[in-house]
C-alpha positions as CSV (number, residue, x, y, z in Angstrom):
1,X,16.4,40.6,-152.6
2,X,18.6,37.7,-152.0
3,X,21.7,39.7,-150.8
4,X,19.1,41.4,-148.5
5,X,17.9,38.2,-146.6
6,X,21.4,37.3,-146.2
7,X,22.0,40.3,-144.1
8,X,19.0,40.2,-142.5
9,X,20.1,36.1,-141.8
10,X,23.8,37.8,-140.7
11,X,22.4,40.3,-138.6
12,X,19.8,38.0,-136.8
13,X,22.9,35.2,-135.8
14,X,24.7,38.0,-134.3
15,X,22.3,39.5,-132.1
16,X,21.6,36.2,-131.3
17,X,25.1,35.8,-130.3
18,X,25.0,39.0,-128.6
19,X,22.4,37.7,-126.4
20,X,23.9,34.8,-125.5
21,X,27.2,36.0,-124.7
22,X,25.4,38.9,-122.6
23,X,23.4,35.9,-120.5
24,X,26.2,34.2,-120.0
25,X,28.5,37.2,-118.7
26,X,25.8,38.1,-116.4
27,X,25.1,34.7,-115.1
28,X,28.6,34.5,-114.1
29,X,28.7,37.8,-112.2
30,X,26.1,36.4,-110.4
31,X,28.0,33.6,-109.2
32,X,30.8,35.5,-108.3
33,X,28.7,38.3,-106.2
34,X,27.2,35.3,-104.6
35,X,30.4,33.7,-103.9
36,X,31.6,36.8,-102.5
37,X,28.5,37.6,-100.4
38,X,28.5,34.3,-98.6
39,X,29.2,35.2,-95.0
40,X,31.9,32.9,-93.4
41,X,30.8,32.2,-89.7
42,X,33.5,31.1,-87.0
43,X,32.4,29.3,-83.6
44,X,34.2,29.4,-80.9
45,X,33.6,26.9,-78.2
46,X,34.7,28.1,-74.8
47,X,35.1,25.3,-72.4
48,X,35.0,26.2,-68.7
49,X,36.1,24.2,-66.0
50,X,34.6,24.3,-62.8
51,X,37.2,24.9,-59.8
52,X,37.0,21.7,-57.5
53,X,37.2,23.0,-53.9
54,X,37.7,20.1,-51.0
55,X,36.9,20.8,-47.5
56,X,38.6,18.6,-44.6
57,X,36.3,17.7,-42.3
58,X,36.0,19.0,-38.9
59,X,37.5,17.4,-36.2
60,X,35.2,17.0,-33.7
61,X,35.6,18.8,-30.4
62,X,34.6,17.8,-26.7
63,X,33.3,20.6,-25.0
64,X,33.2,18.5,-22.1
65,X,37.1,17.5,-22.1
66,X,38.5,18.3,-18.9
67,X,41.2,20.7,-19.4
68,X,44.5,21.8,-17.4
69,X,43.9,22.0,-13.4
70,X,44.2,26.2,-13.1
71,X,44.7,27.2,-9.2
72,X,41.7,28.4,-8.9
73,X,40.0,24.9,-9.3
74,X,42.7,23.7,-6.4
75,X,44.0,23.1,-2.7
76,X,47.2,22.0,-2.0
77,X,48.7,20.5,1.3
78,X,51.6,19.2,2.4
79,X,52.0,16.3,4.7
80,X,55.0,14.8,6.6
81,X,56.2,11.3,6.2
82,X,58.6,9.2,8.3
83,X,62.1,10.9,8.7
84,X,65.4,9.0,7.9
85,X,69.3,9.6,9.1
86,X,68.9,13.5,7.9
87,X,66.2,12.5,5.2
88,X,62.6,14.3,5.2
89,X,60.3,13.6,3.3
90,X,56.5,14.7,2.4
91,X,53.6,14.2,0.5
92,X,52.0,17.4,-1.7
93,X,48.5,16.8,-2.5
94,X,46.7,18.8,-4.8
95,X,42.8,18.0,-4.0
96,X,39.9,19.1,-7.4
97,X,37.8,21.1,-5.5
98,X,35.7,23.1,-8.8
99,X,32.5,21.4,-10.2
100,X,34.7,20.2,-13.1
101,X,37.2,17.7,-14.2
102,X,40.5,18.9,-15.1
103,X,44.1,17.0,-15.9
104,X,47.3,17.0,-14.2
105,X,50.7,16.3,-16.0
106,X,54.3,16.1,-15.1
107,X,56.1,17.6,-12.1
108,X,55.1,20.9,-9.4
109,X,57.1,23.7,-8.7
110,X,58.0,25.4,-5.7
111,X,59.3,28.8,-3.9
112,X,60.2,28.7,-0.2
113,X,59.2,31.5,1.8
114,X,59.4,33.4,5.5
115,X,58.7,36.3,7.6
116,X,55.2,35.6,6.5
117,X,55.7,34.7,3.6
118,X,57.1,38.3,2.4
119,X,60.3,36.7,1.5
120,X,61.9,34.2,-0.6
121,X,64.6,31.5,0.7
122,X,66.7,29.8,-1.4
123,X,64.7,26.8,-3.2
124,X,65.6,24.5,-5.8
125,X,63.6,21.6,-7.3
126,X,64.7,18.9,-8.8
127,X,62.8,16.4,-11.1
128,X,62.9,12.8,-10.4
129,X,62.3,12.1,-13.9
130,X,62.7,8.5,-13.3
131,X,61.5,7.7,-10.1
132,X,58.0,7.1,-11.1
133,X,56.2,7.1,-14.7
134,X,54.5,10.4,-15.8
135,X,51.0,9.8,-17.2
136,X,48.0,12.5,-17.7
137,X,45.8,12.1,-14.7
138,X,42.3,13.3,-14.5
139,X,40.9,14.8,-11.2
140,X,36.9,14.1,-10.9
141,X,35.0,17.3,-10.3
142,X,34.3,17.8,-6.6
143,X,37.6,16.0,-4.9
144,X,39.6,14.4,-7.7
145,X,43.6,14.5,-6.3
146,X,46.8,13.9,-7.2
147,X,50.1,13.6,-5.6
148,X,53.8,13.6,-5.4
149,X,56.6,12.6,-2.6
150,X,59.0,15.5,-1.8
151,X,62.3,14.7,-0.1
152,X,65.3,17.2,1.1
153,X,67.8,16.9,3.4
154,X,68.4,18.7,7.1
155,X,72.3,18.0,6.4
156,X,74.3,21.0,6.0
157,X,76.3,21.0,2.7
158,X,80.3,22.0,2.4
159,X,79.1,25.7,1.1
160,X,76.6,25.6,4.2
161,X,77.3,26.4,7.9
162,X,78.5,23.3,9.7
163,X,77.9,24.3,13.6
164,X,74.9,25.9,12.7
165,X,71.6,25.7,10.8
166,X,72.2,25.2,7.0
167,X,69.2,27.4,5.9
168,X,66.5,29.6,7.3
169,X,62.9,27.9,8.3
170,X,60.7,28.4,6.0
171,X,56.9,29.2,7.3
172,X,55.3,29.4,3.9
173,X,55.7,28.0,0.2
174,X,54.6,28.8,-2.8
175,X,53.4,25.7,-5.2
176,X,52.8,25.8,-8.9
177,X,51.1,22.7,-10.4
178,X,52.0,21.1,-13.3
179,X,51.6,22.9,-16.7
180,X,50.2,26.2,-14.6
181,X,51.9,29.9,-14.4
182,X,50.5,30.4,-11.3
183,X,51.4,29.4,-7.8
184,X,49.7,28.6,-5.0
185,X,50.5,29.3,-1.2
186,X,50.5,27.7,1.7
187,X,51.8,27.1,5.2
188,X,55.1,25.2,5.2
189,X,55.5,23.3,8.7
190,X,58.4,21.1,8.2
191,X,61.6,22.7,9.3
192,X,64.3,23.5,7.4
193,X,66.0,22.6,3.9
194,X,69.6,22.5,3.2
195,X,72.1,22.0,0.8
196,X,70.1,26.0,-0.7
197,X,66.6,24.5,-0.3
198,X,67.0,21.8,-2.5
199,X,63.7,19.4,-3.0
200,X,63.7,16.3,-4.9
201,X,60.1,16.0,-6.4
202,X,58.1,13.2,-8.5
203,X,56.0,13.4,-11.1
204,X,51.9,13.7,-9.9
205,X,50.4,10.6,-9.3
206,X,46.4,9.5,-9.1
207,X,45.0,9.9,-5.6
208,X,46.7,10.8,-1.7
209,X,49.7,9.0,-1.3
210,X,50.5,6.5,1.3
């Protein structure tokens, strides 16, 4: 009887050992499984950055602003001044006649012409570039002018018949105003230019002329 309740004693202590070393082993796969289960999250921040866009600002346009005097908005005539020892010289007026304002700059050009204006003599303008200042003039609507002071000479030179008239009369001229591509035309009246038509020219002035 005694041996028997010492086995019994045995057997108990290991099953209870049994137990506890099962709990144990199974607590601890627990762990691990949850260990391994645990999700791992990554967050990405994304940081955009707006594009910054400036915009000049507008220059502000007159739509008033007189612009370049176009032939269509002119007259031109031509007007003689007092002669001097072979000298002539002239006034060319350009006269606003449009119902707008329009500017004048710089110098005119200019074609001699005869038979009617059919053909084209020998002309050659030259600048004055210092005879007067140059400054943008505006012509009123309705009558603004502006003006310059031809001068050419009746003098024949060396290359140019001496007992004879230098150069054909002209009876017509073409005139192109300043800054323009077109011309112009209108009766030329004061006798022949020499030395191959050439004109001295100033730049345009405000008003008639003297």
């Amino acid at each position: 009887m005694e041996r028997r309740g010492i086995w019994l004693t045995i057997g108990a202590v290991i099953v209870l050992i049994v137990v506890l070393f099962a709990s144990f082993v199974m607590g601890g796969g627990d762990d691990d499984n949850n260990n391994n289960n645990k999700a791992t999250s990554t967050t990405t921040t994304s940081t955009t950055l707006a594009a910054t866009t400036t915009t000049a600002a507008p220059v502000p346009v007159d739509p008033g602003a007189p612009t370049t005097c176009l032939v269509g908005q002119l007259t031109a005539t031509l007007t003689a001044l007092d002669a001097a020892a072979g000298n002539r010289y002239a006034n060319l007026v350009f006269t606003n006649t449009s119902p707008v304002a329009c500017t004048m700059f710089g110098f005119p050009g200019m074609q001699l012409l005869a038979n009617g204006g059919s053909a084209q003599l020998p002309t050659l303008v030259e600048r004055n570039e210092g005879a007067v200042p140059k400054n943008m003039l505006t012509l009123a609507a309705g009558g603004g002018q502006a003006f310059t002071r031809l001068h050419w000479s009746v003098v024949s030179a060396l290359d140019e018949p001496q007992d004879a008239q230098c150069q054909p009369t002209p009876d017509n001229v073409q005139i192109t105003p300043p800054d323009e591509g077109d011309y112009l035309t209108t009766p030329w009246t004061l006798g022949f230019v020499c030395d191959g038509g050439t004109i001295d020219v100033n730049a345009v002035q405000p008003g008639a002329g003297p």
